[in-house]
C-alpha positions as a printed Julia matrix, in Angstrom:
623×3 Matrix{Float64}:
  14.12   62.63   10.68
  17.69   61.78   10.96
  17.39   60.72   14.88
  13.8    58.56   13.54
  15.77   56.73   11.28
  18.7    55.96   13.2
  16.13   54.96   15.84
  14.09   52.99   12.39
  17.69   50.96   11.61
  18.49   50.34   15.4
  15.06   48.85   16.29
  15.56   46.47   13.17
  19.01   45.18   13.5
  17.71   44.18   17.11
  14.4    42.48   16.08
  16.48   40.64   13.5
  19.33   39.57   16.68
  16.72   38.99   18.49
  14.25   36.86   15.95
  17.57   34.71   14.88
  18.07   34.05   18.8
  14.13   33.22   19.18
  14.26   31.2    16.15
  17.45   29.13   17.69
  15.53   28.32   20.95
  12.25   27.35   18.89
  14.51   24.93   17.51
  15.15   23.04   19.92
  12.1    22.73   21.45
  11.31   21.78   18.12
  13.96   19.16   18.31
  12.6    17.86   21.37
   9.25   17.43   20.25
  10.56   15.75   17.26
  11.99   12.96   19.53
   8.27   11.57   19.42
   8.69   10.89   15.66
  11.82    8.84   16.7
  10.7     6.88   19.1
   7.03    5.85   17.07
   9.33    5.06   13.69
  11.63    1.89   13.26
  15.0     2.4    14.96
  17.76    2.19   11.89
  19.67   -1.24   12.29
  22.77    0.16   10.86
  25.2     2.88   12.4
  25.03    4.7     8.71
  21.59    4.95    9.02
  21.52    5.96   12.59
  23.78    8.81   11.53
  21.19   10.14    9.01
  18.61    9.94   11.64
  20.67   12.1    13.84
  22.08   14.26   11.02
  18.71   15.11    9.6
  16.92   14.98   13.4
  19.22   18.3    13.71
  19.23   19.75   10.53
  15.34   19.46    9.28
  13.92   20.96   11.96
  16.89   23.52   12.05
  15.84   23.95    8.32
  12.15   23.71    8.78
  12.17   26.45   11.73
  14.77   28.88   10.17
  12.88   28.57    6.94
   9.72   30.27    9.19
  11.99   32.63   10.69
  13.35   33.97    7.14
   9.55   33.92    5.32
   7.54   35.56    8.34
   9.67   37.22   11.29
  12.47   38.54    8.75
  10.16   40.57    6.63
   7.68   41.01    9.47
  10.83   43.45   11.89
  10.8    45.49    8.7
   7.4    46.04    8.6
   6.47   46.3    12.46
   8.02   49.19   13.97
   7.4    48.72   17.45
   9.79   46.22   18.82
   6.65   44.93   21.41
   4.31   44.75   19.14
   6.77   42.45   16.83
   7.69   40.4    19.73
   4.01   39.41   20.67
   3.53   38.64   16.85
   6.59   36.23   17.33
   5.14   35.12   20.36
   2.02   34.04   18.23
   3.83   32.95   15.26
   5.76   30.57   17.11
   2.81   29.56   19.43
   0.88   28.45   16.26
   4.12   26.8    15.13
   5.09   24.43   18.14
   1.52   23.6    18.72
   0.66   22.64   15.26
   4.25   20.46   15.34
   2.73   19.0    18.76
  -0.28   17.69   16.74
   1.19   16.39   14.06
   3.72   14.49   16.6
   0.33   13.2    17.59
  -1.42   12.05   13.81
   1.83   10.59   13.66
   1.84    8.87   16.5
  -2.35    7.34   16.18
  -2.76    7.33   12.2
   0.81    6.93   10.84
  -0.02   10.11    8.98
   1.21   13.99    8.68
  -1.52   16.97    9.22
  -3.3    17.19    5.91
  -6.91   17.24    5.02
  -7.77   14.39    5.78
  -6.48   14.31    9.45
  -8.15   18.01    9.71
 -11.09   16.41    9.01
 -11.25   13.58   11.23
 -10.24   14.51   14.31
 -12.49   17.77   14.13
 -15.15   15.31   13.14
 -16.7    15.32   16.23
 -16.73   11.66   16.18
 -16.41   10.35   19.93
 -13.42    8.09   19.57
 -10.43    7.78   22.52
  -8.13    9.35   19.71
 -10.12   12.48   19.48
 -10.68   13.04   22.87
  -6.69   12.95   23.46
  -6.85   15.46   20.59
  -8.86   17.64   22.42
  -7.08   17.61   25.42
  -4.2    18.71   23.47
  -5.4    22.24   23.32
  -5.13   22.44   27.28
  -1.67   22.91   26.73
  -1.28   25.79   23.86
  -2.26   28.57   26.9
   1.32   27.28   28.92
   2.95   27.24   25.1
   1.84   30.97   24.78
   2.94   31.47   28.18
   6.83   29.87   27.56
   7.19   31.46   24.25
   6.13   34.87   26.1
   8.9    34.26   28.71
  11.43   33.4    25.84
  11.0    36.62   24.15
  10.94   39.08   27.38
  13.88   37.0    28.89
  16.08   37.44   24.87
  15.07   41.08   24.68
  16.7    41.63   27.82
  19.72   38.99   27.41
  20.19   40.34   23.98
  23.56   42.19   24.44
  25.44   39.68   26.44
  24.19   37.19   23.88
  25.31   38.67   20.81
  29.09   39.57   22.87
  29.45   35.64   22.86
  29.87   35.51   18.86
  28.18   32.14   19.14
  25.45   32.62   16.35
  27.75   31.81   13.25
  29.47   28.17   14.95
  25.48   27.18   15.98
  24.28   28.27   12.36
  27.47   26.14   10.3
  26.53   23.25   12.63
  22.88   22.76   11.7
  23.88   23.68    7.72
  26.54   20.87    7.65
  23.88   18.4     9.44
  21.29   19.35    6.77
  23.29   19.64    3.7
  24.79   16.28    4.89
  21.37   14.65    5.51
  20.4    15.39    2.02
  23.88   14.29    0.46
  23.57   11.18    2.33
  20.19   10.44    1.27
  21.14   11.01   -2.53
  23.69    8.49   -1.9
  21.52    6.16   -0.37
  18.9     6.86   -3.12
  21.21    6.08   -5.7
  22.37    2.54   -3.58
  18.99    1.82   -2.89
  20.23    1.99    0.69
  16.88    0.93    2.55
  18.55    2.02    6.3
  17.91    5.51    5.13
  15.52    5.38    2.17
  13.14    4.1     4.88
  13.69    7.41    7.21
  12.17    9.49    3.84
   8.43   10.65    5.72
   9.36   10.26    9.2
   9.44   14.01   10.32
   6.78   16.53    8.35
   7.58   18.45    5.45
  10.56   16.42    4.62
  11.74   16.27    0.62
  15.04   14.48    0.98
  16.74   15.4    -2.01
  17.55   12.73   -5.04
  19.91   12.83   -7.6
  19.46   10.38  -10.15
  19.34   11.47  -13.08
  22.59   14.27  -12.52
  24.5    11.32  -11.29
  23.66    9.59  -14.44
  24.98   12.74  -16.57
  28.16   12.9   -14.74
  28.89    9.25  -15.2
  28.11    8.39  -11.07
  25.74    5.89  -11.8
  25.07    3.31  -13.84
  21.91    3.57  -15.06
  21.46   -0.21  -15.9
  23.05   -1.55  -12.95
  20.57    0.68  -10.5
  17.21   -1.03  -12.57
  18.95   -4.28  -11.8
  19.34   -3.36   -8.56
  15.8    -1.92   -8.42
  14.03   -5.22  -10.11
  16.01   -7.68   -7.5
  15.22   -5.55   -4.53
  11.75   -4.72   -5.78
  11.75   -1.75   -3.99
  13.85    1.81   -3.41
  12.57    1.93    0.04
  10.69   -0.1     2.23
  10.37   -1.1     6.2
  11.6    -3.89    7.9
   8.85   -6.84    7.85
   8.12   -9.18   10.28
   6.22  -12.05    8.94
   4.86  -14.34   10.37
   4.18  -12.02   13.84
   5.39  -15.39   15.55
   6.29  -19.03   15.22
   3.1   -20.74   13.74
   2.01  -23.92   15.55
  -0.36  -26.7    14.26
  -2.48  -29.54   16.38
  -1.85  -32.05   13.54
  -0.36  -32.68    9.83
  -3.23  -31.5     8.13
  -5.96  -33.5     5.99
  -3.6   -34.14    3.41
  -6.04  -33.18    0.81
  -4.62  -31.96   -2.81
  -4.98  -28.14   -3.48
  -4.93  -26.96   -6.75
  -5.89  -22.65   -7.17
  -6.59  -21.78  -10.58
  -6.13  -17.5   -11.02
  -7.72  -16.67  -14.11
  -5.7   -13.64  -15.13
  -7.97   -9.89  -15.23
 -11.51  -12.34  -14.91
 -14.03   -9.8   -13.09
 -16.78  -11.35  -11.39
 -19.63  -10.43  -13.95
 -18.44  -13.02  -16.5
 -19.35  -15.91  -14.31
 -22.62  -15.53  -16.3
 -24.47  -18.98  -17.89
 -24.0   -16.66  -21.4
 -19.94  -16.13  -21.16
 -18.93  -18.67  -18.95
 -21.4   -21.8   -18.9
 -18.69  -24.59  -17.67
 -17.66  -22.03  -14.11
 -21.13  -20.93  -14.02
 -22.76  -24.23  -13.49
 -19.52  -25.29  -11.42
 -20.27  -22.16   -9.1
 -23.94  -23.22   -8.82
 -22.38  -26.93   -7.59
 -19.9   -25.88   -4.86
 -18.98  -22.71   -2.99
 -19.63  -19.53   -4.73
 -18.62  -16.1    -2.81
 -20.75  -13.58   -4.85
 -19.36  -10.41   -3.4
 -15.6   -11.41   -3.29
 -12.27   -8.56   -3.66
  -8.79   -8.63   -5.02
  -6.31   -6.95   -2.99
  -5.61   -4.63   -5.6
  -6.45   -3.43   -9.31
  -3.22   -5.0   -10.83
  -1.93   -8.43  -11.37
   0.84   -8.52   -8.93
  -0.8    -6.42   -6.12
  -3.92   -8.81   -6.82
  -1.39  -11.75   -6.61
   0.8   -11.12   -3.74
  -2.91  -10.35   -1.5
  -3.72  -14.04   -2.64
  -0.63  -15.69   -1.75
   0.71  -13.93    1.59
  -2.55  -13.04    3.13
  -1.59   -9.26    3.45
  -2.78   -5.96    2.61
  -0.55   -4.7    -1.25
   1.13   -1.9     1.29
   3.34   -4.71    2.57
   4.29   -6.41   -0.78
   7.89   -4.02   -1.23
   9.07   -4.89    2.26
   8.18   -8.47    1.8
   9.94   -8.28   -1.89
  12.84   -6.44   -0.69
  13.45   -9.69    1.96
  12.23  -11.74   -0.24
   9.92  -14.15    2.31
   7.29  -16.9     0.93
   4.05  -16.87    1.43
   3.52  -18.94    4.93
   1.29  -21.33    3.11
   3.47  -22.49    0.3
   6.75  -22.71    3.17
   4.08  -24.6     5.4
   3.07  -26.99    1.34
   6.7   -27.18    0.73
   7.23  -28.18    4.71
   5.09  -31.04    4.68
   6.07  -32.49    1.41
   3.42  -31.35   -1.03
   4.44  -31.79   -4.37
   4.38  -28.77   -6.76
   2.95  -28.4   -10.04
   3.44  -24.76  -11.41
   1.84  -23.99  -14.58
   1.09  -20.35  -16.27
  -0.01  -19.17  -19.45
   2.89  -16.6   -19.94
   5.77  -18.75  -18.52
   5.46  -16.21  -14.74
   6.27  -13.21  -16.41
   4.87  -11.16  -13.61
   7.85  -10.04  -11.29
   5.66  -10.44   -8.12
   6.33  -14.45   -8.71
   9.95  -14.03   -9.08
  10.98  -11.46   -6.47
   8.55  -12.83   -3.7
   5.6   -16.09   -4.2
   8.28  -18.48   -5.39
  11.58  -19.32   -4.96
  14.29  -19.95   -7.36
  13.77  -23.8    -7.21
  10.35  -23.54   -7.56
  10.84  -21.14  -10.86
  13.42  -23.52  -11.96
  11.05  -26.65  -11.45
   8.07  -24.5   -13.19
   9.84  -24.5   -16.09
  11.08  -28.1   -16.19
   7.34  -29.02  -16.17
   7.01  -26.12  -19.05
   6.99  -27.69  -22.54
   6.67  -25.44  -25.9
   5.81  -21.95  -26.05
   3.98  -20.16  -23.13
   0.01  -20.13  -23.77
  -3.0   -21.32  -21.97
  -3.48  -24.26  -24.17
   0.2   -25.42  -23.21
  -0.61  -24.82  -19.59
  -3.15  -26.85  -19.21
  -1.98  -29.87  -21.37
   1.3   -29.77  -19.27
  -1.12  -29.46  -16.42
  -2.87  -32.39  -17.37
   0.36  -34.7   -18.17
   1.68  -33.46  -14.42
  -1.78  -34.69  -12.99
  -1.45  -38.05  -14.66
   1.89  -38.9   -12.82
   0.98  -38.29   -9.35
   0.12  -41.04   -7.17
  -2.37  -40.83   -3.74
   0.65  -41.71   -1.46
   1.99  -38.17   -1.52
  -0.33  -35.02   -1.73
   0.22  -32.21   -4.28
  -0.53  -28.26   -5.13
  -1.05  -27.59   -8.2
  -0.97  -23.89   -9.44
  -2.74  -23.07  -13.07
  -2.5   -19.25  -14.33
  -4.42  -18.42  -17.45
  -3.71  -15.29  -19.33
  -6.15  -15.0   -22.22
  -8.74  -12.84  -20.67
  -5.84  -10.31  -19.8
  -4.37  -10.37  -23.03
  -8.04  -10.59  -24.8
  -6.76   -7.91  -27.56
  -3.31   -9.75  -28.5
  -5.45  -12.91  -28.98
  -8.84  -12.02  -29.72
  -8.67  -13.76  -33.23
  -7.95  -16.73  -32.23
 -11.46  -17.04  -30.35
 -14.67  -18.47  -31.54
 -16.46  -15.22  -32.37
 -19.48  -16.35  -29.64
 -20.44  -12.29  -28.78
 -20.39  -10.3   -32.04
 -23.04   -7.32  -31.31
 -25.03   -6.48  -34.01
 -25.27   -3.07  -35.59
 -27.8    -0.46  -34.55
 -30.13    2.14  -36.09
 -28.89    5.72  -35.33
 -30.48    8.05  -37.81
 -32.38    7.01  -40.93
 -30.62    5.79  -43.63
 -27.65    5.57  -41.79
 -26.01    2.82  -39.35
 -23.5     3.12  -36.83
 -21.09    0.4   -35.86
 -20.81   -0.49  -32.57
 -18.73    1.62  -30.14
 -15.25    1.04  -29.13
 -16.32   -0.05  -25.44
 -18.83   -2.74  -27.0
 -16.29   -3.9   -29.07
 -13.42   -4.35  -26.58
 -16.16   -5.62  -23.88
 -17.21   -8.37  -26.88
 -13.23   -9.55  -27.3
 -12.81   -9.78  -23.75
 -16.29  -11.98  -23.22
 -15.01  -14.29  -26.16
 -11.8   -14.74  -24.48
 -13.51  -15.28  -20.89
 -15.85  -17.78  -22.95
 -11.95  -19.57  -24.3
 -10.89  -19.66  -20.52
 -13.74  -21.3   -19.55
 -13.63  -24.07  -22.53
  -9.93  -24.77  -21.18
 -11.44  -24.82  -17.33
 -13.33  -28.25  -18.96
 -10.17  -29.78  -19.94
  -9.3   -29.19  -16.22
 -11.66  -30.76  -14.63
 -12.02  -33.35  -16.97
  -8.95  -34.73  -15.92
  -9.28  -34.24  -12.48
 -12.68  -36.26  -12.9
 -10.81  -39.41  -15.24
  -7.97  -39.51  -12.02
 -10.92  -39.87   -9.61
  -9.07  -36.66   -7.83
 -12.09  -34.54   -6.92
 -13.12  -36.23   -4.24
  -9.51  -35.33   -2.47
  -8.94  -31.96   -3.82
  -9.36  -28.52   -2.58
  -9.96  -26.42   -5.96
 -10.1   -22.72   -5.91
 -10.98  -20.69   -8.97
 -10.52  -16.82   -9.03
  -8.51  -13.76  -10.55
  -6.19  -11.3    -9.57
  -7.76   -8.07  -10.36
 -10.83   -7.0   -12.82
 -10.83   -4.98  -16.05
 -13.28   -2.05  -16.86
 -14.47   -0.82  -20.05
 -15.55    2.5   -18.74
 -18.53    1.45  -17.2
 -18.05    4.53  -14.57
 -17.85    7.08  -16.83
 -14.54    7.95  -15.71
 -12.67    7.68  -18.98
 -11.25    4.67  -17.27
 -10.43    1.3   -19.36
  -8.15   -1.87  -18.78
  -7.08   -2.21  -15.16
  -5.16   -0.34  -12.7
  -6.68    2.88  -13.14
  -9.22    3.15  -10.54
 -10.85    1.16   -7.65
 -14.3     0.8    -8.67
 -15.6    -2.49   -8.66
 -15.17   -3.54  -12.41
 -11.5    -3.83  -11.3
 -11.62   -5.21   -8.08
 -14.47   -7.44   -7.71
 -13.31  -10.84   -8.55
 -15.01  -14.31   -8.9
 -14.15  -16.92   -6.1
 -15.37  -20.1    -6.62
 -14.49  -23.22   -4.2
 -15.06  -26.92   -4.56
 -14.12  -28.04   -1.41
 -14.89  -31.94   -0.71
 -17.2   -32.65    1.64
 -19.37  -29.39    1.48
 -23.01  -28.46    0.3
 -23.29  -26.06   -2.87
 -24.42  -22.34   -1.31
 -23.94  -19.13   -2.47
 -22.22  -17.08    0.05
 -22.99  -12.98   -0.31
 -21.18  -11.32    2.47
 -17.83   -9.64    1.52
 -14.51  -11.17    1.38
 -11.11  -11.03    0.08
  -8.19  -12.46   -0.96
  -6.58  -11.46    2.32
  -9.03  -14.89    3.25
  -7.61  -17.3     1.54
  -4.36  -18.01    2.82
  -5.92  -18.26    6.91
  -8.6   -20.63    5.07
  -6.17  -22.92    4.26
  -3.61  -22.54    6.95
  -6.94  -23.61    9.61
  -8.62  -25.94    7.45
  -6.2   -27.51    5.18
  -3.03  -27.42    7.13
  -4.78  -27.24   11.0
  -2.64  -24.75   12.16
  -3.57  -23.73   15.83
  -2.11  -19.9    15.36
  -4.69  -17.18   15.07
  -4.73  -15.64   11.98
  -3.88  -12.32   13.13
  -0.44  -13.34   13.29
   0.58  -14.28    9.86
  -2.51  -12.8     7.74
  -4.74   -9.19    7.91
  -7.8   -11.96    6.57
 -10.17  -14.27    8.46
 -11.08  -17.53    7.05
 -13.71  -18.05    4.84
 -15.44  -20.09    7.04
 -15.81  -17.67   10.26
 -19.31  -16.59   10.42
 -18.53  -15.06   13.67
 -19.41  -11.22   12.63
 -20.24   -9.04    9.5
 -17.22   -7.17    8.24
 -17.62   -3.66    7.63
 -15.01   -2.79    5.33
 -12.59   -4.87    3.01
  -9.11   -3.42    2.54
  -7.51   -2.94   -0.99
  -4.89   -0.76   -3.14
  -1.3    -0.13   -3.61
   1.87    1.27   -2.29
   0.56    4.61   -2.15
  -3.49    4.12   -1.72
  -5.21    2.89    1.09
  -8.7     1.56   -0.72
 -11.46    0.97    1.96
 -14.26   -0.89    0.18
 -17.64   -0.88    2.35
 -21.54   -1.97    1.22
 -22.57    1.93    0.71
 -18.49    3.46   -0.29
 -14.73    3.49   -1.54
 -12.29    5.34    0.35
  -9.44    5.98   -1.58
  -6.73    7.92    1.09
  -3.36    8.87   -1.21
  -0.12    9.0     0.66
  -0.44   12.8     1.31
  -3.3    12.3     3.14
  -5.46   13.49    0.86
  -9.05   11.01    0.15
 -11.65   10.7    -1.82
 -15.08    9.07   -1.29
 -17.33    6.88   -3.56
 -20.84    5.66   -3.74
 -21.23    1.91   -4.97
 -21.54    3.13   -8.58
 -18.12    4.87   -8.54
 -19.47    8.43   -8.14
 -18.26   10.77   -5.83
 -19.79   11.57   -3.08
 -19.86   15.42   -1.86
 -20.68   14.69    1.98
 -18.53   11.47    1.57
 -15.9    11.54    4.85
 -14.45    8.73    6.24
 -15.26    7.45   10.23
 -12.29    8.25   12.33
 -12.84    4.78   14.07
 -12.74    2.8    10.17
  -9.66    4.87    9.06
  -7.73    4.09   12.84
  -8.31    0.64   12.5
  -7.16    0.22    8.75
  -4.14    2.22    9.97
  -3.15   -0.07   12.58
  -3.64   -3.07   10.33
  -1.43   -1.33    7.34
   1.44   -0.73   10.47
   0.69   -4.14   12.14
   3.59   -6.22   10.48
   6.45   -3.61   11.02
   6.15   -3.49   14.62
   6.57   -6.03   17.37
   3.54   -7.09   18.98
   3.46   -8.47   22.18
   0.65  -10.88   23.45
């Protein structure tokens, strides 16, 4: 017994040499692998940051393969006795382990994604795609990983003494500790700084939590609360990528019509209230021009519907863009050719989306020179009105008009004419029930869509007196819908799901020149900037370069899918679904009435090409 478990303790203490020597050698093969995440992701543009990518290159997948080592090998040379037996379960372990990193090199690499679920899914979809068949072929090569790792551990076992006589293990182990615990103490620095070299680097390799510090920096008086939400507010973002927008140098055959513009974004309007009951002036004035029935906002919130409107882009892009703090292409192009700008808003351009990215500081400035009073719709458009009566024909102008009584239909709803007041209904005899509190808030938000459009006459009115129709490009629509939890969902207001109360918006376009139709195929704000940029401004650049829309005009093809969502959703909205895909990779999959669907998976071909276009704008293309 004695001799058995000296034998037991021996056997042990070499599996556990051994195992720390196997682990070392798994990571660096890990390490090389790993390279592929490098070279796919944006190279750091400052040496700081290119020390973090080097510091935590070493010490996360020192971490991440050590951290295997310690919860399966460690326990598992306890509980295996046989010293072969626990070297071919290595053997598999780390097998498993390399080939599952090789994969994930590869999501990376085609979907901008991790393994998750969703990934899982998709590429053992049997779909017949070029990505999965380079999947496939993967596998070929787990047979010669078996085959190394085999080699690894017969050629250890029998290096194992002149190995551990080199005393080498404890230098190799304090060198990947210091470059971990000096990845994440760099990034909690950087975190704190909003330092975006490194921030950026946070999801590069898999299974990386760089650590933050915040709030125990706050308690210990190393940072100033205040100073890092100013920070945060200016920047817009903690982290973001480096944006390149336009792709390339725009061109144009010619100055443009010279026609006015004037865009009119009607704050939270869904396109359901366009209705002859709710909204008789825009109904009849969407019967008489242009009138794109099955139109989307870019997102389900004001400035993610906004910034879609304005720059053309999916909302994915919007921190990068705030964070540098480029216009929109088609207000530089207005401003370029001497457009004169009338800026006009119902709540003075509260929204920071205006401030940290659509306009600039001279435009704010000039926005509220042309501001008089308090900020409401009613002052809007009667400072509107006085701007239109001073401009002459020898110069054109853009005129921008937000109204924000439909939003803000609860703060207000007194002041409206009381047109939709439901009546009360019969529940049980003798007794009557009021209406419910979804009627109700449905009813204040019609009367103030009903205000909105009394204000719309005033408008046009004047635009009619000045004899400027005839010359003006007018576009009417909103930045995002509101729902009164129509899909059951417990969902009200806006912002808290992607069904299409809150992203199907009106657009409605008089556009001089042009029969009235009604136009039902799907479109988006990502349109409306290449619509103008051809058609207003005859630029001779494809859209594809500046924009992720098509104009309004191309009839070349039907679109299968319309993009939406937020920093951290990817919304794909198509005739028969919604695809919502969360940053974890994790989705979700709706029928048209917001249900979910049990079979629902998304194509592998839809999800690669949304991919691309979310990535598009980071990296260089060359044509």
């Amino acid at each position: 017994m004695v001799a058995s478990g000296n034998n037991y303790k021996e056997t042990v203490s070499q599996l556990i040499s051994w195992g720390h020597w196997f682990s070392f050698f798994n990571i660096i093969a890990a390490m090389l692998l790993g390279t592929r995440y490098i070279v796919h992701s944006a190279w750091p543009e400052t040496l700081l940051g290119q020390l973090y990518l080097g510091l935590s290159w070493v010490g996360h997948f020192g971490f991440l393969v050590f951290g295997f080592y310690i919860l399966i090998l460690f326990p598992a040379s306890f509980l295996i006795p046989s010293q072969r037996l626990m070297r071919l379960f290595a053997v598999l372990v780390g097998t498993i382990g390399q080939t599952a990193l090789l994969l994930d090199t590869h999501a990376y690499q085609s979907l901008d994604l991790h393994l998750s679920p969703l990934v899982w899914d998709l590429l053992l979809s049997g779909e017949r795609t070029d990505l999965n068949a380079r999947w496939q072929y993967l596998f070929i090569v787990v047979p010669a990983i078996f085959l190394l790792q085999l080699f690894l551990s017969e050629w250890l076992w029998r290096k194992l003494r002149k190995l551990t006589r080199k005393h080498v293990g404890v230098p190799i182990a304090t060198v990947f500790g210091l470059c971990f615990l000096t990845s994440h103490l760099l990034y909690i620095w950087a975190d704190a700084n909003l330092y975006r070299p490194v921030t950026a680097q946070r999801s590069n390799f898999p299974l990386s939590y760089p650590m933050t510090a915040k709030s125990f920096m706050e308690r210990h008086g190393l940072l100033d609360r205040q100073e890092y939400t100013r920070l945060l507010e200016e920047q817009g973002v903690e982290n973001s990528e480096r944006i390149r927008y336009p792709l390339k140098p725009l061109s144009f055959s010619d100055k443009g019509t010279g026609q006015n513009l004037l865009i009119i974004m009607i704050d939270g309007l869904r396109s359901d209230m366009v209705t002859p009951e709710t909204m008789p002036y825009l109904s009849a004035f969407a019967h008489q021009n242009l009138n794109f029935t099955d139109h989307y906002s870019t997102g389900n919130d004001s400035s993610l519907g906004t910034f879609g409107l304005f720059y053309g882009l999916p909302s994915v892009y919007s921190n990068s863009i705030r964070a540098e703090h480029n216009q929109p292409i088609l207000l530089d192009t207005l401003n370029k050719r001497g457009y004169r700008f009338g800026l006009f808003s119902g709540s003075g351009f509260e929204d920071v989306i205006y401030q940290q990215a659509i306009f600039t500081q001279a435009q704010l400035k000039l926005a509220m020179e042309q501001s008089r009073g308090s900020h409401t719709d009613q002052n809007a458009v009667a400072d509107m009105k006085t701007w239109l009566s001073k401009q002459s024909s020898d110069k054109p102008w853009f005129g921008y008009l937000e109204l924000t009584a439909v939003q803000n239909y609860e703060d207000a709803s007194a002041d409206y004419q009381a047109r939709f007041t439901p009546s009360l209904t019969e529940t049980k005899p003798g007794k009557q029930s009021g209406t419910t509190p979804d009627q109700l808030l449905k009813n204040s938000y019609r009367n103030a869509a009903y205000h909105v459009d009394e204000q719309l006459i005033q408008v046009f009115d004047s635009l009619v007196e000045r004899d400027l129709l005839n010359d003006t490009i007018v576009m009417i629509t909103a930045n995002h819908g509101v729902e009164f939890n129509e899909t059951g969902t417990n969902s009200w207001g806006s912002g808290t799901n992607y069904s299409q109360y809150q992203l199907k918006v009106p657009l409605i376009i008089h556009w001089p020149g042009s029969r009235a139709v009604q136009i039902p195929r799907a479109t988006s704000h990502l349109d409306i900037s290449p619509t103008l940029m051809e058609t207003l401004l005859s630029t001779t650049t494809a859209p594809e370069f500046y924009s992720s829309g098509i104009s309004l005009f191309d009839n070349s093809g039907k679109r299968r899918w319309v993009l939406a969502g937020d920093g951290t959703d990817i919304v794909v909205v198509q005739p028969d679904s919604t695809t919502i895909v969360d940053k974890y990779g994790n989705y979700t999959v709706y029928n048209p009435d917001y249900k979910l669907k049990d079979d629902g998976k998304p194509k592998l071909s839809t999800l690669m090409q949304v991919m691309h276009e979310l990535k598009r704008f980071y990296q260089p293309v060359s044509k």
